[in-house]
C-alpha positions as CSV (number, residue, x, y, z in Angstrom):
1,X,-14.3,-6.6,13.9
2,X,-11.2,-8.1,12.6
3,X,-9.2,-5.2,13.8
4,X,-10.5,-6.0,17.2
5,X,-9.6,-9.3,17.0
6,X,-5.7,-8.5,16.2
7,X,-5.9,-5.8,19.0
8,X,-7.1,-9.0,21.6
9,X,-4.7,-11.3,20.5
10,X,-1.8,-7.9,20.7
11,X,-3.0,-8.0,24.7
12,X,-2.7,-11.5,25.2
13,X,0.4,-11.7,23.8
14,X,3.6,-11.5,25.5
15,X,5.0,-11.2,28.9
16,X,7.0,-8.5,30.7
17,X,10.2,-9.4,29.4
18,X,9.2,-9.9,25.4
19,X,6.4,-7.4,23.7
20,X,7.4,-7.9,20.0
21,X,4.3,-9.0,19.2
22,X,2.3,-6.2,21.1
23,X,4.5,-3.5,19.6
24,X,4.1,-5.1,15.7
25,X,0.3,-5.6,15.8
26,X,-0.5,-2.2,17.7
27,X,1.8,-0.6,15.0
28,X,0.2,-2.4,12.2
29,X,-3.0,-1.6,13.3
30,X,-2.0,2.1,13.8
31,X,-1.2,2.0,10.4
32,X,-4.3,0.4,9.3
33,X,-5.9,3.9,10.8
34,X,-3.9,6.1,8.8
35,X,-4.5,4.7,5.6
36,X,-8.1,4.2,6.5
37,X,-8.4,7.6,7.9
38,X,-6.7,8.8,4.3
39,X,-8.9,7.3,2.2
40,X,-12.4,8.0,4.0
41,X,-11.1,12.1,3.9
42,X,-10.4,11.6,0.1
43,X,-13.6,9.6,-0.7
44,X,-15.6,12.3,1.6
45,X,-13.6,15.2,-0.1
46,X,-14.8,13.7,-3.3
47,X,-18.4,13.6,-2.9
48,X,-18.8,16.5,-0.7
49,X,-17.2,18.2,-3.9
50,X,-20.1,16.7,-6.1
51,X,-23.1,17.3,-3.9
52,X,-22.2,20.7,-3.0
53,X,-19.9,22.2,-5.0
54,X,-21.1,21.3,-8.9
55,X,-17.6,19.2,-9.3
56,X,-17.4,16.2,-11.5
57,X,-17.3,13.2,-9.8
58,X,-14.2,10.8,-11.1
59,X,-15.5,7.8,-11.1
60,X,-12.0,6.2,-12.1
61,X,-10.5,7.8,-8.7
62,X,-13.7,6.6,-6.5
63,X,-13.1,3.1,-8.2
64,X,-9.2,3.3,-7.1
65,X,-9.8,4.6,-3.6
66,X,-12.9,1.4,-3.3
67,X,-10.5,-0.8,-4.3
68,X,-7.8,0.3,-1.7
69,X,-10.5,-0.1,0.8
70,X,-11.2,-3.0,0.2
71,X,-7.6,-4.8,-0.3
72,X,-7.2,-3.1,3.4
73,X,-9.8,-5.1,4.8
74,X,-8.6,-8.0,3.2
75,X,-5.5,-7.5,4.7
76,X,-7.0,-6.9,8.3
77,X,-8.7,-9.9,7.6
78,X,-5.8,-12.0,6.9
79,X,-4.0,-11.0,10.0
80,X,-7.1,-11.5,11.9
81,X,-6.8,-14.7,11.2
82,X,-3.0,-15.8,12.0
83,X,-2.3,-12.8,14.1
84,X,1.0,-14.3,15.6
85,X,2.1,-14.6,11.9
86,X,0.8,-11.8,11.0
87,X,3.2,-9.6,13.7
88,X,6.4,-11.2,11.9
């Protein structure tokens, strides 16, 4: 829900003469989606390949692609919480 909290605080933010911080916290959260859209499609590539195709899981990989996820959130998080700051 953080996410939806940055895109509330990108709505209320300006006027008609200064969007800065619209345009920086819809773009961050754009890229939010693409890295979060990249890693769900490598994690889902990953165990589809297990379940159903008798490959080997790589449990070092799986642990590198958690951890991004994670630090992502944390990062939504933060700007969630000083979105202002957060569009600078």
């Amino acid at each position: 829900m953080d996410s939806l909290k940055v895109s509330t605080a990108a709505l209320k933010s300006g006027d008609s003469t200064n969007d800065a911080v619209y345009v920086a916290l819809t773009n961050k959260i754009a890229s939010w989606t693409d890295q979060r859209d990249a890693i769900a499609q490598e994690m889902k590539a990953m165990l589809d390949g297990a379940a159903f195709n008798d490959q080997v899981f790589d449990e070092v990989r799986g642990r590198q692609l958690v951890n991004q996820a994670q630090a992502l959130l944390e990062e939504v998080s933060s700007c969630a919480a000083n979105p202002v700051s957060c569009a600078q």
